[in-house]
Chimera marker file (.cmm) of the C-alpha trace (Angstrom):
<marker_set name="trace">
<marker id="1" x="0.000" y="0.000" z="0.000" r="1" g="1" b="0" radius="0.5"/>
<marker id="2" x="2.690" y="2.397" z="0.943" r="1" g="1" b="0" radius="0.5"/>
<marker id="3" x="4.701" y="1.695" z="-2.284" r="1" g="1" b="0" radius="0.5"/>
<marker id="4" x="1.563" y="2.021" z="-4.435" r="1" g="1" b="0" radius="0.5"/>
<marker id="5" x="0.918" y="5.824" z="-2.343" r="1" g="1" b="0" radius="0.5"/>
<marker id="6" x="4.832" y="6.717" z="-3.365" r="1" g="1" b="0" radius="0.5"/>
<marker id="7" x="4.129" y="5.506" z="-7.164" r="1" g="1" b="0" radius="0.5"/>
<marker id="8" x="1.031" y="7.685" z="-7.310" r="1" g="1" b="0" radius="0.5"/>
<marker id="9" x="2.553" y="10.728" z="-5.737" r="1" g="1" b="0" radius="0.5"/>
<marker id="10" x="5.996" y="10.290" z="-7.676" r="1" g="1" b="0" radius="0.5"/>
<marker id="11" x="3.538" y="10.213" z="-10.810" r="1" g="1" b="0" radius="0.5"/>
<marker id="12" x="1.271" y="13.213" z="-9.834" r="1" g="1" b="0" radius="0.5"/>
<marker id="13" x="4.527" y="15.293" z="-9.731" r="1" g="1" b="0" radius="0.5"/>
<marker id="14" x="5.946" y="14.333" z="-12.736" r="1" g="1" b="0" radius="0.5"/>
<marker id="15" x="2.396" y="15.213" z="-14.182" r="1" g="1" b="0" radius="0.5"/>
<marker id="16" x="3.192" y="18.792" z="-12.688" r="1" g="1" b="0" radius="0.5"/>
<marker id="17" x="6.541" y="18.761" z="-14.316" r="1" g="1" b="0" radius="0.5"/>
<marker id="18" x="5.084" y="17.797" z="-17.805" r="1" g="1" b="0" radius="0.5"/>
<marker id="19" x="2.265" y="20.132" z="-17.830" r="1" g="1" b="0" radius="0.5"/>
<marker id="20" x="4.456" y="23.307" z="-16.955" r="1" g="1" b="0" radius="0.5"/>
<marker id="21" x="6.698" y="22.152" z="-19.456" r="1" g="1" b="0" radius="0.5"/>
<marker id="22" x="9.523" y="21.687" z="-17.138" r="1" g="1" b="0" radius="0.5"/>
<marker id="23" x="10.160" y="18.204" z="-18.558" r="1" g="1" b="0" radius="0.5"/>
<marker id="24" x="8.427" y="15.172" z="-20.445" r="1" g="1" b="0" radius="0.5"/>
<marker id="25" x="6.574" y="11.631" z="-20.103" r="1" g="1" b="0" radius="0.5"/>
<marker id="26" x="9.845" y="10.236" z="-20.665" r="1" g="1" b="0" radius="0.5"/>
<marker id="27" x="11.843" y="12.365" z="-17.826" r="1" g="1" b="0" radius="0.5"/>
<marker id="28" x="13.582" y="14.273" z="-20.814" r="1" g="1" b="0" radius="0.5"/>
<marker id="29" x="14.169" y="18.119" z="-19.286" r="1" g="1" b="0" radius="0.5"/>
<marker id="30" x="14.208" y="21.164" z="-20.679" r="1" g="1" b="0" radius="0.5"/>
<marker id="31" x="14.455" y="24.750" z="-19.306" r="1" g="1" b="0" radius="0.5"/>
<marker id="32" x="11.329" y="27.003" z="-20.380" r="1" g="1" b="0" radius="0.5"/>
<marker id="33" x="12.497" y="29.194" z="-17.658" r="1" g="1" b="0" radius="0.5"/>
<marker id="34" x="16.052" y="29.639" z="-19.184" r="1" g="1" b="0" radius="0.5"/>
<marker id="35" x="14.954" y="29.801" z="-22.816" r="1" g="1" b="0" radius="0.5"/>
<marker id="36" x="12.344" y="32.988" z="-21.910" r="1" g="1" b="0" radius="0.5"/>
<marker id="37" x="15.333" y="34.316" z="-19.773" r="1" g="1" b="0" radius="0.5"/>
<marker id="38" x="17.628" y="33.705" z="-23.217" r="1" g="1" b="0" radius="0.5"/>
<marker id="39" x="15.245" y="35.432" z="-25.939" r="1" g="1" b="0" radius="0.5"/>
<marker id="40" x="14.465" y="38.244" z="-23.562" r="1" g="1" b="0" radius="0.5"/>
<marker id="41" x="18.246" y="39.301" z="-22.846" r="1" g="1" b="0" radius="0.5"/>
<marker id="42" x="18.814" y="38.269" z="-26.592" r="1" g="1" b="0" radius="0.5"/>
<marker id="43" x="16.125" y="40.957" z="-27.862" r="1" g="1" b="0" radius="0.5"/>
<marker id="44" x="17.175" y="43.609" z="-25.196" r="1" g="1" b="0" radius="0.5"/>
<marker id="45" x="20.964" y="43.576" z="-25.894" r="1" g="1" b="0" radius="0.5"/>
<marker id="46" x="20.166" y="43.958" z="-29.583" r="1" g="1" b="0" radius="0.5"/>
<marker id="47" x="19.115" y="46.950" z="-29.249" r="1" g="1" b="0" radius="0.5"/>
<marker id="48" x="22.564" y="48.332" z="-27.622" r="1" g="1" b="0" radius="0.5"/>
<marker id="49" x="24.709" y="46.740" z="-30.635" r="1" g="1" b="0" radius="0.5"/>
<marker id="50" x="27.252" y="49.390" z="-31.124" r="1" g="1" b="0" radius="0.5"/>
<marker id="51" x="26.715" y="51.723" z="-28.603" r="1" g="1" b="0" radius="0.5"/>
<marker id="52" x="28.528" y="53.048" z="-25.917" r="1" g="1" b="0" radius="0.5"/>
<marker id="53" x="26.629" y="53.695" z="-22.528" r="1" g="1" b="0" radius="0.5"/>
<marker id="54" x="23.040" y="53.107" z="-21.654" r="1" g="1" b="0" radius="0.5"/>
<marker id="55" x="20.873" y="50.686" z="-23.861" r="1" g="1" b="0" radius="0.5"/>
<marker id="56" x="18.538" y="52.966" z="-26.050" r="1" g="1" b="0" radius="0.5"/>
<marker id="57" x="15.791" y="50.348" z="-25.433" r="1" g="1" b="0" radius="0.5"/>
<marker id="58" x="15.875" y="52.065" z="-21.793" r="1" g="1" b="0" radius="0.5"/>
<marker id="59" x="14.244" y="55.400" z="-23.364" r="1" g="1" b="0" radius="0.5"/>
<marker id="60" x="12.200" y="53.136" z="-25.662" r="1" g="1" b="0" radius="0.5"/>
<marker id="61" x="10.526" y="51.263" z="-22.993" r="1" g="1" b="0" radius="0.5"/>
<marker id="62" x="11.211" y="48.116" z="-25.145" r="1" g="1" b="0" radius="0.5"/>
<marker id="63" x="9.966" y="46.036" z="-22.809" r="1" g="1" b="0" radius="0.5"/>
<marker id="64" x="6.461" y="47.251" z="-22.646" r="1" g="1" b="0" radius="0.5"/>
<marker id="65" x="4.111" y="45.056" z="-24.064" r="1" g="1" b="0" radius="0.5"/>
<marker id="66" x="6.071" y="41.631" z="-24.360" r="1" g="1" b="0" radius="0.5"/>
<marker id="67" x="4.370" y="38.534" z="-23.879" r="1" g="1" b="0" radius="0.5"/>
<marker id="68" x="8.170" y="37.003" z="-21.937" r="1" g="1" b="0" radius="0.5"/>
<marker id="69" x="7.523" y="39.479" z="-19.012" r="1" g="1" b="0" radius="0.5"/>
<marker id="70" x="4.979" y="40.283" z="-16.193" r="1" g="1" b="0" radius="0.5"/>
<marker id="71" x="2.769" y="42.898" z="-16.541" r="1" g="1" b="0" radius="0.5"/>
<marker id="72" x="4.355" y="43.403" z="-12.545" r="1" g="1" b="0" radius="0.5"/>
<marker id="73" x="7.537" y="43.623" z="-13.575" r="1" g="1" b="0" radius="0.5"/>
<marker id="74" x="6.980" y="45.911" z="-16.966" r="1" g="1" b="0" radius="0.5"/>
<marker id="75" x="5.279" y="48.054" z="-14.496" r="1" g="1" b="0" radius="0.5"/>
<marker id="76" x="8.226" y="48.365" z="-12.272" r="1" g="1" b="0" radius="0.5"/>
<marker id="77" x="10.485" y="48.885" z="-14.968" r="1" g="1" b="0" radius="0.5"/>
<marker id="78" x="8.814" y="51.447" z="-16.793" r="1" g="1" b="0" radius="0.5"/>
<marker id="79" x="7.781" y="53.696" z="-13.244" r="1" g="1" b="0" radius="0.5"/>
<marker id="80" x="11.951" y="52.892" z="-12.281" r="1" g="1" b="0" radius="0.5"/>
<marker id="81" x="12.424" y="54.502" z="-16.031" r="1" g="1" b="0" radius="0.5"/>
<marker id="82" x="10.134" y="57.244" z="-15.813" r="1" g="1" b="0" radius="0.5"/>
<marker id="83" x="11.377" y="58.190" z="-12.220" r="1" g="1" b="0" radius="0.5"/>
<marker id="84" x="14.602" y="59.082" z="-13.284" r="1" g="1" b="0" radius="0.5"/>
<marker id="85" x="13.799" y="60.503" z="-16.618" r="1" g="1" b="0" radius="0.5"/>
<marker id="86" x="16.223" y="61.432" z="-19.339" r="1" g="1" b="0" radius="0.5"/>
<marker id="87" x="19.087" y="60.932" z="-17.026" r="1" g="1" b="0" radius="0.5"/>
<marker id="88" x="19.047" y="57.395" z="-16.119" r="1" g="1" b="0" radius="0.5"/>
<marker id="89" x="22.208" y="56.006" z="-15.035" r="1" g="1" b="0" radius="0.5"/>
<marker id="90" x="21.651" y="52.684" z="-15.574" r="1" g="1" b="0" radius="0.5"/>
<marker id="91" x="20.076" y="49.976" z="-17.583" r="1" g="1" b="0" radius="0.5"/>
<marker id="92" x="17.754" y="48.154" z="-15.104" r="1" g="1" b="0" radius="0.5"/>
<marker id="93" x="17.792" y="44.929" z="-16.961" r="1" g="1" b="0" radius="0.5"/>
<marker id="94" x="21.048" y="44.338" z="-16.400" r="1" g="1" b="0" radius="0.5"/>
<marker id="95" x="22.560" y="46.192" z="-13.564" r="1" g="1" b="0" radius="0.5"/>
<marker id="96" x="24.208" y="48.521" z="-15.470" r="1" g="1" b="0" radius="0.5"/>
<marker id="97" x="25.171" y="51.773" z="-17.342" r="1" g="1" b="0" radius="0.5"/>
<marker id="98" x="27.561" y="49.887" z="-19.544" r="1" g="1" b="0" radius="0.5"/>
<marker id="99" x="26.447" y="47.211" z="-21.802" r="1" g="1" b="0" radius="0.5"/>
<marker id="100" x="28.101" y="44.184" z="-21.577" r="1" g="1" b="0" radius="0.5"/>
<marker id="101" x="30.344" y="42.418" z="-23.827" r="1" g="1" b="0" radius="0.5"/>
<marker id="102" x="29.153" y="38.539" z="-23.177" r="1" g="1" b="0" radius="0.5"/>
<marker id="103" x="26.252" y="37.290" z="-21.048" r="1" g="1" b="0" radius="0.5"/>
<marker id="104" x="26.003" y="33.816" z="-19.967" r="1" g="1" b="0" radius="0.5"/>
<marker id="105" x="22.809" y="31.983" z="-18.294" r="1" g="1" b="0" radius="0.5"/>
<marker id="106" x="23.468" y="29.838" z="-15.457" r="1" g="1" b="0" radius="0.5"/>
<marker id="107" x="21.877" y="26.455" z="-14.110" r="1" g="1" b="0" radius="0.5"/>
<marker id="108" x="17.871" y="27.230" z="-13.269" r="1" g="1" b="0" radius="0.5"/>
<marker id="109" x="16.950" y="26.372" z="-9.919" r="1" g="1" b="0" radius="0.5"/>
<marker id="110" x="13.192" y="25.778" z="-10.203" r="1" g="1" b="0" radius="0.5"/>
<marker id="111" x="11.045" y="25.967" z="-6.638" r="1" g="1" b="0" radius="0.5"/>
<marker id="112" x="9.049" y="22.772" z="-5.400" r="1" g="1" b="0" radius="0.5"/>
<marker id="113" x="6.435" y="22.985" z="-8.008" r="1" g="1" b="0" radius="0.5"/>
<marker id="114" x="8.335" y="23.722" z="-10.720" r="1" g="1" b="0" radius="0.5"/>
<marker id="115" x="6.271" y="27.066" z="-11.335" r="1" g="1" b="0" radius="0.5"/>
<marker id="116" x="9.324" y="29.475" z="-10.254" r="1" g="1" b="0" radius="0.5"/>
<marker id="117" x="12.788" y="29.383" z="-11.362" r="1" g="1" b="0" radius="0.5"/>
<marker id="118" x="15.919" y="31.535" z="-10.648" r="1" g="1" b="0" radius="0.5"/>
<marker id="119" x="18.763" y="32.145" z="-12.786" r="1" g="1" b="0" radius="0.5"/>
<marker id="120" x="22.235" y="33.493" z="-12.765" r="1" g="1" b="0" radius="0.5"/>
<marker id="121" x="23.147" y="35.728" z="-15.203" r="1" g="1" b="0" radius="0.5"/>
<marker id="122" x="26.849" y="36.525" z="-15.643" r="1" g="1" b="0" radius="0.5"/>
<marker id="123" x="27.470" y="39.634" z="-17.457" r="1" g="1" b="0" radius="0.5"/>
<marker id="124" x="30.916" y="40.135" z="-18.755" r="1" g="1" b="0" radius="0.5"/>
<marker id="125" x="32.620" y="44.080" z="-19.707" r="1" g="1" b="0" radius="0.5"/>
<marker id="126" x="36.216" y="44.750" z="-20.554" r="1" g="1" b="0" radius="0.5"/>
<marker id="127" x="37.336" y="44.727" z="-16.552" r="1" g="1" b="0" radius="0.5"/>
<marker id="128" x="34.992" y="43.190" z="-14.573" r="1" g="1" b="0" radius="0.5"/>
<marker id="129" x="32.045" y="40.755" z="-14.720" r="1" g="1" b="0" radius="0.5"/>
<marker id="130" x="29.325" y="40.833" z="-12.742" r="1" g="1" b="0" radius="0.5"/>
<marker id="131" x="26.308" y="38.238" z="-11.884" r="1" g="1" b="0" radius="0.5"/>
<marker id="132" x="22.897" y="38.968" z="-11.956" r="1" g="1" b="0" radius="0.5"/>
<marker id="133" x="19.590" y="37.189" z="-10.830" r="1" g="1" b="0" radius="0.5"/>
<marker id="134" x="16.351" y="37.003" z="-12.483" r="1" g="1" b="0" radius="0.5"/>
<marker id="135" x="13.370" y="34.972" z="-11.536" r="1" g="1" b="0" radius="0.5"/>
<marker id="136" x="11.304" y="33.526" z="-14.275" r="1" g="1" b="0" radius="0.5"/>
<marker id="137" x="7.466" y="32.418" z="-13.244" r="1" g="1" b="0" radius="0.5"/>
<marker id="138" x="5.018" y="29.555" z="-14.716" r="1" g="1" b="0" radius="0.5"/>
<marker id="139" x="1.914" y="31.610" z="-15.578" r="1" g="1" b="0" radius="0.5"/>
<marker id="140" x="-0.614" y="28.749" z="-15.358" r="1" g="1" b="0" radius="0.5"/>
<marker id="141" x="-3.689" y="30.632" z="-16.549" r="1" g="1" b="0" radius="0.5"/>
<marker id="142" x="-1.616" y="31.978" z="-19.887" r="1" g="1" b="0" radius="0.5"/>
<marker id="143" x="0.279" y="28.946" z="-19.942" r="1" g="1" b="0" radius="0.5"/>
<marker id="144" x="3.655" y="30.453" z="-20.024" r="1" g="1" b="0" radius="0.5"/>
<marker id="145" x="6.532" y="31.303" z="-18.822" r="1" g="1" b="0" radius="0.5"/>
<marker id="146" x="8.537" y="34.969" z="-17.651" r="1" g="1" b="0" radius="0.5"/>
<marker id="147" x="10.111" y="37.239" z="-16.735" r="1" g="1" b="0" radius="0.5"/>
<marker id="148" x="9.004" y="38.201" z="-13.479" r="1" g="1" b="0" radius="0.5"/>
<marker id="149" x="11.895" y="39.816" z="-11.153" r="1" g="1" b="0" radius="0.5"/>
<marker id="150" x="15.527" y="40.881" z="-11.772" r="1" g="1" b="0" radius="0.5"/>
<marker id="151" x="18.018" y="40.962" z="-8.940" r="1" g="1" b="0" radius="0.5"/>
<marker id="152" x="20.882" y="43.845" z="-8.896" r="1" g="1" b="0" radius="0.5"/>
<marker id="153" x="23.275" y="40.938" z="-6.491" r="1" g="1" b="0" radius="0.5"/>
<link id1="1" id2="2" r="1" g="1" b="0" radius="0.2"/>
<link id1="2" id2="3" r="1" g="1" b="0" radius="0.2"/>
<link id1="3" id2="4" r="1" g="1" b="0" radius="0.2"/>
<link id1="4" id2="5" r="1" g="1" b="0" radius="0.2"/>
<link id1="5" id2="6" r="1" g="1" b="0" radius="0.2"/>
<link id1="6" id2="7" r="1" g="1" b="0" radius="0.2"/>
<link id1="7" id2="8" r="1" g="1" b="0" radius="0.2"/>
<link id1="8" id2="9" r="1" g="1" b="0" radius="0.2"/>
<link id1="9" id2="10" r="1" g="1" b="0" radius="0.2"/>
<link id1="10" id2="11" r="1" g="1" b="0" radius="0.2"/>
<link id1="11" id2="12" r="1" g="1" b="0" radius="0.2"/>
<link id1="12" id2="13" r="1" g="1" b="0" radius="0.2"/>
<link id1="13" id2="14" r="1" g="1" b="0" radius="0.2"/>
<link id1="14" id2="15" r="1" g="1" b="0" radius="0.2"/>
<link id1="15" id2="16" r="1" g="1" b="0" radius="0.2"/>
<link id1="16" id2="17" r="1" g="1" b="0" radius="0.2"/>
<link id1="17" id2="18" r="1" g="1" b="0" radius="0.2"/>
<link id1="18" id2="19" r="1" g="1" b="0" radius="0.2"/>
<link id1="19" id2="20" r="1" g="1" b="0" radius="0.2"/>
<link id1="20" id2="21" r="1" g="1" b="0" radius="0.2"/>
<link id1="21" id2="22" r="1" g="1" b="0" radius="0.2"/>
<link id1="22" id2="23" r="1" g="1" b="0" radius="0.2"/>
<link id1="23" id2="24" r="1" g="1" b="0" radius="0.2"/>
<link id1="24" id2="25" r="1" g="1" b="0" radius="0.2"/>
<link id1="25" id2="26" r="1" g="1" b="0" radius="0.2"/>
<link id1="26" id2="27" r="1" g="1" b="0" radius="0.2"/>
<link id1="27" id2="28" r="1" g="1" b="0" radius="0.2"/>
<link id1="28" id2="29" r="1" g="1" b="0" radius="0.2"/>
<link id1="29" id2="30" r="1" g="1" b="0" radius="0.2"/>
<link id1="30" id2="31" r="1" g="1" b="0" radius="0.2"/>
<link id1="31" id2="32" r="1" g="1" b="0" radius="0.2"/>
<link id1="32" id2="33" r="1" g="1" b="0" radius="0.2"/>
<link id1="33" id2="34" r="1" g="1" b="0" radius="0.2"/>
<link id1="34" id2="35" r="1" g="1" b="0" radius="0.2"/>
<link id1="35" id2="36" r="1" g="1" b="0" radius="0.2"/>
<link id1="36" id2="37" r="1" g="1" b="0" radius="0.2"/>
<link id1="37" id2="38" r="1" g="1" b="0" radius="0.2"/>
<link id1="38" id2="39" r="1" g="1" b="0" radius="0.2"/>
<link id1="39" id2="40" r="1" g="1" b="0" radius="0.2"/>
<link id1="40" id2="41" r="1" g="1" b="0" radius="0.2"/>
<link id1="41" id2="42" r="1" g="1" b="0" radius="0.2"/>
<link id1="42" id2="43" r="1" g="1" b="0" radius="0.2"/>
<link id1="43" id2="44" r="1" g="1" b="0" radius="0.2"/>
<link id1="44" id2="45" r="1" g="1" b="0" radius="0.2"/>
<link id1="45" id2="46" r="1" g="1" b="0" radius="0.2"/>
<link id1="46" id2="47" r="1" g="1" b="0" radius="0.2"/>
<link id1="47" id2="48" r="1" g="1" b="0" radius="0.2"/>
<link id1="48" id2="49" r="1" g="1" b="0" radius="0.2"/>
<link id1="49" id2="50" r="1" g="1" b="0" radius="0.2"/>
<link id1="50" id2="51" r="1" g="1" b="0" radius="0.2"/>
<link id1="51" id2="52" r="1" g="1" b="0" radius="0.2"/>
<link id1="52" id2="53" r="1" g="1" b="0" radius="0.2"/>
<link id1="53" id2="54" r="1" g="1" b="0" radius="0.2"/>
<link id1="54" id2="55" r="1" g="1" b="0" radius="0.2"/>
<link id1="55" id2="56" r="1" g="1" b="0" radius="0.2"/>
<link id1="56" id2="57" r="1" g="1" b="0" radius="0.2"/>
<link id1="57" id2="58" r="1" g="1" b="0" radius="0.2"/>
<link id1="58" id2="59" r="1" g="1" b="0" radius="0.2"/>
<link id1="59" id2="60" r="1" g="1" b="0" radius="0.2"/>
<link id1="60" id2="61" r="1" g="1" b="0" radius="0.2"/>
<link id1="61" id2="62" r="1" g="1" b="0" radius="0.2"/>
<link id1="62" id2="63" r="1" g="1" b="0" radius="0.2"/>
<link id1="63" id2="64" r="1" g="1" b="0" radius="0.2"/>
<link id1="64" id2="65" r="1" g="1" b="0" radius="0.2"/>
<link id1="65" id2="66" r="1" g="1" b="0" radius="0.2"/>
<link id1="66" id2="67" r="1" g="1" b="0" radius="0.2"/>
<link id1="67" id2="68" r="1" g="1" b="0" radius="0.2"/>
<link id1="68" id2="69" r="1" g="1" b="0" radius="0.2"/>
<link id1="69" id2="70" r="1" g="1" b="0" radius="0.2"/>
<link id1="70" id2="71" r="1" g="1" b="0" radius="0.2"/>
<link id1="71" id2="72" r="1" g="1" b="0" radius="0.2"/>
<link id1="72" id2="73" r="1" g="1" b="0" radius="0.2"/>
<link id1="73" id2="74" r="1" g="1" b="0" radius="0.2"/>
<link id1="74" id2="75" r="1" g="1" b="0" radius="0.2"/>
<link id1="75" id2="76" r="1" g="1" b="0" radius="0.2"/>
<link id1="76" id2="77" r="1" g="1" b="0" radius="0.2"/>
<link id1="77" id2="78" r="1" g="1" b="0" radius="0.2"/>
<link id1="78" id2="79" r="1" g="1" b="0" radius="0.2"/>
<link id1="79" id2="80" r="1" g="1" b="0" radius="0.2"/>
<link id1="80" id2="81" r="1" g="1" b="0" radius="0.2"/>
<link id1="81" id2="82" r="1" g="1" b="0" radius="0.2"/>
<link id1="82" id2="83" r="1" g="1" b="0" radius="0.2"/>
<link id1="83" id2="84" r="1" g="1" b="0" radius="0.2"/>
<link id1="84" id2="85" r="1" g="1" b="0" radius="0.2"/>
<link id1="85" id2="86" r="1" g="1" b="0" radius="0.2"/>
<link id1="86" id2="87" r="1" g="1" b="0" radius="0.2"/>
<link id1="87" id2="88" r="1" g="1" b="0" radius="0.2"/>
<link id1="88" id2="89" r="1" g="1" b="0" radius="0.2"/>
<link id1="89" id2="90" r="1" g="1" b="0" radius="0.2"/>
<link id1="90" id2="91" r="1" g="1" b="0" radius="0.2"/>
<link id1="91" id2="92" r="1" g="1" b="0" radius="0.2"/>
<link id1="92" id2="93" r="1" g="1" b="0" radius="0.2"/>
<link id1="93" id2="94" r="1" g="1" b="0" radius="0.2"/>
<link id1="94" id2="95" r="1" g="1" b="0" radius="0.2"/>
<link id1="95" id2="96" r="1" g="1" b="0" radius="0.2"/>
<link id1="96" id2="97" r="1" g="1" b="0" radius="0.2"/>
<link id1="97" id2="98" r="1" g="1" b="0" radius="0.2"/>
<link id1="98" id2="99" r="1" g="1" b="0" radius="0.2"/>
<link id1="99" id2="100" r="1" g="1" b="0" radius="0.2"/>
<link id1="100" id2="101" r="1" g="1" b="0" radius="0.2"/>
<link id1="101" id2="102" r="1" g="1" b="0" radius="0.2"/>
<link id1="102" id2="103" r="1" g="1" b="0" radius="0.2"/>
<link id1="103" id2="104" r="1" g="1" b="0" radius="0.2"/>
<link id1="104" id2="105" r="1" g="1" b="0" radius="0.2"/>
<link id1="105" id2="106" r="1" g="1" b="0" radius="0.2"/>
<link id1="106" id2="107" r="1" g="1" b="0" radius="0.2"/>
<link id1="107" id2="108" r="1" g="1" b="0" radius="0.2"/>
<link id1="108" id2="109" r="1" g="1" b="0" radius="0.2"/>
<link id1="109" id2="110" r="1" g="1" b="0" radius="0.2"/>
<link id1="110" id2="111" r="1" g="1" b="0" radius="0.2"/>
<link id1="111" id2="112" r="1" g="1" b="0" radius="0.2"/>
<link id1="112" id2="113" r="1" g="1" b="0" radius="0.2"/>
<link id1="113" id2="114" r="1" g="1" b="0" radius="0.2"/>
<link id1="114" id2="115" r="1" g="1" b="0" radius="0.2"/>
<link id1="115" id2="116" r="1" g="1" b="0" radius="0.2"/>
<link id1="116" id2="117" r="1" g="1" b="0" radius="0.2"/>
<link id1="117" id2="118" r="1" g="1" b="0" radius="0.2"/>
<link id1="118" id2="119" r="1" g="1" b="0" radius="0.2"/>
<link id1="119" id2="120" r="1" g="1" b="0" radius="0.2"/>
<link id1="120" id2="121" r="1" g="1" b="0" radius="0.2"/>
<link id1="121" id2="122" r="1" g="1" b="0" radius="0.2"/>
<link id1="122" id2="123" r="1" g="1" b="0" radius="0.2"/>
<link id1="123" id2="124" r="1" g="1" b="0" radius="0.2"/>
<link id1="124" id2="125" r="1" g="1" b="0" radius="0.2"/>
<link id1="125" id2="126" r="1" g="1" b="0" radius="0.2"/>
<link id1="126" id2="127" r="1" g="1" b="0" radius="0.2"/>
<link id1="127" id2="128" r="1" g="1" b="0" radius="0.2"/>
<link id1="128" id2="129" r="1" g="1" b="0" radius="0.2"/>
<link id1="129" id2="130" r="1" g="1" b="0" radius="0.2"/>
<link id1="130" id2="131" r="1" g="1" b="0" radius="0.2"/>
<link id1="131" id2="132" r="1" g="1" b="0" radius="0.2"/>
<link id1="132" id2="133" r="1" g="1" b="0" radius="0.2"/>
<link id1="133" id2="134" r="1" g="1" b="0" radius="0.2"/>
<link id1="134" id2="135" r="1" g="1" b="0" radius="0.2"/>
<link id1="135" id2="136" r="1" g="1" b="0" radius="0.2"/>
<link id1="136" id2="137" r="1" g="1" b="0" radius="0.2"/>
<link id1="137" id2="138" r="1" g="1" b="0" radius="0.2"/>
<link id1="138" id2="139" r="1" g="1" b="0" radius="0.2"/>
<link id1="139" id2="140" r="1" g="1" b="0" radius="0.2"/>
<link id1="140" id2="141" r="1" g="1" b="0" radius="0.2"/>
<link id1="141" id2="142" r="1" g="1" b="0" radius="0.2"/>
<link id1="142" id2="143" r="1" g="1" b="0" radius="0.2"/>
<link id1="143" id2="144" r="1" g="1" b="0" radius="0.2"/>
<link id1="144" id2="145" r="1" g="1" b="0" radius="0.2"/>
<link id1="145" id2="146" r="1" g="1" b="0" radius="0.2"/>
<link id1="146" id2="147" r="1" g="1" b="0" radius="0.2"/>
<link id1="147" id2="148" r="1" g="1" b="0" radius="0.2"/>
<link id1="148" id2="149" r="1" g="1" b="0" radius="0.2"/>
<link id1="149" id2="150" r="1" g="1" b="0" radius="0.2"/>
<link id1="150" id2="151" r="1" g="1" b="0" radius="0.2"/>
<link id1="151" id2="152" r="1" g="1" b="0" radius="0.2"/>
<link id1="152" id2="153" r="1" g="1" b="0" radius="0.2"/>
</marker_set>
């Protein structure tokens, strides 16, 4: 009885897994957390190809609007933005008022239910690197994943 309660619980959680696309019927994983985390920074450091100092999609408010982050965190972003005005000093997507030359994802660490994950995000410039954390969530009513929080470590 006890062996047939761990089977049905060990299956109920892979169900979770499966469903929030975290990994499949087979036990195959992939990381819907890091791949949002990926296009996101992918699209916003585009914009700063070839320039020098803050990331123009600052001003734009590139962010607002796009389905791979929160309408929480868009909101936070754009108020930070607006707050500061023409004279922001940094990009708040990455940390920074430099852009950086390489950015590299770390290992996800989901939560429990596999509906949160944080990643490391190491940003590299021509002296220094620096690591980053953002948290990606599992939207279950939209069915998807993002962008939800980004930590200045």
């Amino acid at each position: 009885m006890v062996i047939i309660a761990i089977a049905l619980v060990l299956v109920l959680i892979r169900q979770v897994d499966v469903e929030n696309g975290v990994g499949d019927e087979n036990g195959v994983q992939n990381d819907p957390a890091r791949e949002v985390a990926e296009n996101f920074y992918n699209y916003w450091l585009s914009y700063a190809e070839g320039v020098e100092g803050i990331n123009p999609a600052v001003q734009e408010k590139a962010h607002e609007g796009r389905d791979d982050i929160s309408q929480g965190l868009s909101t936070r972003m754009s108020n930070l933005i607006e707050n500061f005005g023409d004279n922001i000093p940094f990009d708040p997507f990455i940390c920074s008022g430099a852009i950086p030359n390489e950015v590299a994802f770390g290992e996800s660490e989901y939560n429990e239910d596999n509906t949160r994950a944080d990643i490391p995000v190491d940003l590299s410039y021509d002296n220094r690197e620096r690591t980053i954390g953002v948290e990606i969530e599992y939207n279950e009513k939209d069915d998807v994943w993002r962008l939800d929080a980004v930590r200045c470590n």
